[in-house]
N, CA and C of each residue as an Amber inpcrd file, in Angstrom:
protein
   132
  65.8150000 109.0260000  83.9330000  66.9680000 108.4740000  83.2470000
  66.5390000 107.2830000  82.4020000  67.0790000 107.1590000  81.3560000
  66.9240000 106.0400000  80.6120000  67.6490000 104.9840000  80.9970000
  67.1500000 103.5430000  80.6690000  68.0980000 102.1250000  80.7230000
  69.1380000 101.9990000  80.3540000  69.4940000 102.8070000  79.4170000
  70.9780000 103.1500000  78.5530000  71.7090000 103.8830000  79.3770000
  71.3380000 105.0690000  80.2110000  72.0320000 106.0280000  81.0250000
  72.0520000 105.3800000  82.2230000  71.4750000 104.5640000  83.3350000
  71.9490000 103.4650000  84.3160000  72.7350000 102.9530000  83.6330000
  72.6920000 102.3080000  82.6550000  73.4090000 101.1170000  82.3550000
  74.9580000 101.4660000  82.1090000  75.0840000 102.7360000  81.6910000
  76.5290000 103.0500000  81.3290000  77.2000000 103.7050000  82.9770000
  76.0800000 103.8230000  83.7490000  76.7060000 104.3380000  85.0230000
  76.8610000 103.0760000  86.1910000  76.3790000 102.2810000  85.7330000
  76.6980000 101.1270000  86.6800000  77.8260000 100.5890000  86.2220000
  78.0790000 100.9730000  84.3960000  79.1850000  99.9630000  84.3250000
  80.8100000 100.6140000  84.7070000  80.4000000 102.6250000  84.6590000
  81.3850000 103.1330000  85.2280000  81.9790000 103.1780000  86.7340000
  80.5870000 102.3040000  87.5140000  81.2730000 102.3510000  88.9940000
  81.9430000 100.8180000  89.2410000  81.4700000 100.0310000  88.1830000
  82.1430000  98.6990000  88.2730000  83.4310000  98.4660000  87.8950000
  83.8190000  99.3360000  86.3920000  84.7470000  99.4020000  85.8740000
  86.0030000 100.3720000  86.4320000  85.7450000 101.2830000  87.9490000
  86.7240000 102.2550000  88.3680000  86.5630000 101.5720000  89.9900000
  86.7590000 100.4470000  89.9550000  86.9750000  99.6790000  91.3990000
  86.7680000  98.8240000  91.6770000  88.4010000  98.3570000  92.5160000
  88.6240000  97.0660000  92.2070000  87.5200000  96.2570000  92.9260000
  87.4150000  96.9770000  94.4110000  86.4980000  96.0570000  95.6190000
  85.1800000  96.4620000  95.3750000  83.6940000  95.3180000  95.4360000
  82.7250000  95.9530000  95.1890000  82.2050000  95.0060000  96.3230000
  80.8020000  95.3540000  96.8130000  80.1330000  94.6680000  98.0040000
  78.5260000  93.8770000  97.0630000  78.5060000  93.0260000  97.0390000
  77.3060000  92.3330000  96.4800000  76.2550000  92.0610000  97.5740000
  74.8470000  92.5890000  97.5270000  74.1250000  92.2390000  98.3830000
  72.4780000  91.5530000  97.8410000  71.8010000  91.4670000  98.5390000
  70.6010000  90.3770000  98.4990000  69.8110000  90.3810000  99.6660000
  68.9860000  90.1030000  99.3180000  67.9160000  89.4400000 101.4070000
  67.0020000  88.5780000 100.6130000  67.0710000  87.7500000 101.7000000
  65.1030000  86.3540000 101.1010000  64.0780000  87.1880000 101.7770000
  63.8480000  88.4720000 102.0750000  63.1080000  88.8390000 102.1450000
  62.8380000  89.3020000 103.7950000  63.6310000  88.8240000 104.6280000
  63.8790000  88.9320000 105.8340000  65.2320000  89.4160000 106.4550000
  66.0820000  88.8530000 106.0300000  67.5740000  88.9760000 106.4700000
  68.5890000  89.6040000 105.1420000  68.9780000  90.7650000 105.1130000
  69.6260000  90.9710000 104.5310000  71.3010000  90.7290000 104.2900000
  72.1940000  90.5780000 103.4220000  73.3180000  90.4100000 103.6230000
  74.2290000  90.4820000 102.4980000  75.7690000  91.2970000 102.6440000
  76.3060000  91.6550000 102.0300000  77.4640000  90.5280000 101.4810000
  78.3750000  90.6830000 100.7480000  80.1730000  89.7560000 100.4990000
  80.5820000  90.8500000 100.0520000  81.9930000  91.3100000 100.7840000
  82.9210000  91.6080000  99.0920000  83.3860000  90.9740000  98.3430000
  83.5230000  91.6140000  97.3210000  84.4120000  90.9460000  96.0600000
  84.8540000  91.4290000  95.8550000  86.0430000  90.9460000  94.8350000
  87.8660000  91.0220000  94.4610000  87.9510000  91.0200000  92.9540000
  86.7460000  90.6350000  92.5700000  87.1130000  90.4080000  90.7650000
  85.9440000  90.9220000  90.3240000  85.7610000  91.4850000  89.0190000
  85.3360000  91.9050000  88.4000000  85.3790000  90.9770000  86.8980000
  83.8720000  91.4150000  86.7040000  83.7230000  90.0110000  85.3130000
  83.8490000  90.9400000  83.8930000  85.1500000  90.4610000  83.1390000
  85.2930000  91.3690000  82.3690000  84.4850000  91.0350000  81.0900000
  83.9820000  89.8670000  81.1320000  82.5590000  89.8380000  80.1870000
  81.8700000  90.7460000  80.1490000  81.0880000  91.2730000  81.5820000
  79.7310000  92.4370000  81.6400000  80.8090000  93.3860000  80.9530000
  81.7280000  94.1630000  81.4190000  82.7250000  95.4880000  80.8020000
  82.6620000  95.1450000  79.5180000  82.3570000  94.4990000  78.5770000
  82.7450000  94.9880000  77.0420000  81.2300000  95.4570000  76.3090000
């Protein structure tokens, strides 16, 4: 897949729901948040 074809599919799972889970680890401990908002900057 190209960077263009992720890129339009990440922005279709961002843009069709409201709740999304953000995650991260320092390399040891992993860990999730949900979130409630969506940044309608990235969507345009």
């Amino acid at each position: 897949m190209t960077q263009d074809e992720l890129t339009k599919i990440a922005k279709d799972i961002i843009k069709n729901n409201v709740y999304l889970t953000s995650g991260t680890t320092d390399g040891n401990s992993p860990w999730t948040t949900p979130t409630d908002k969506r940044v309608e900057v990235f969507m345009k």
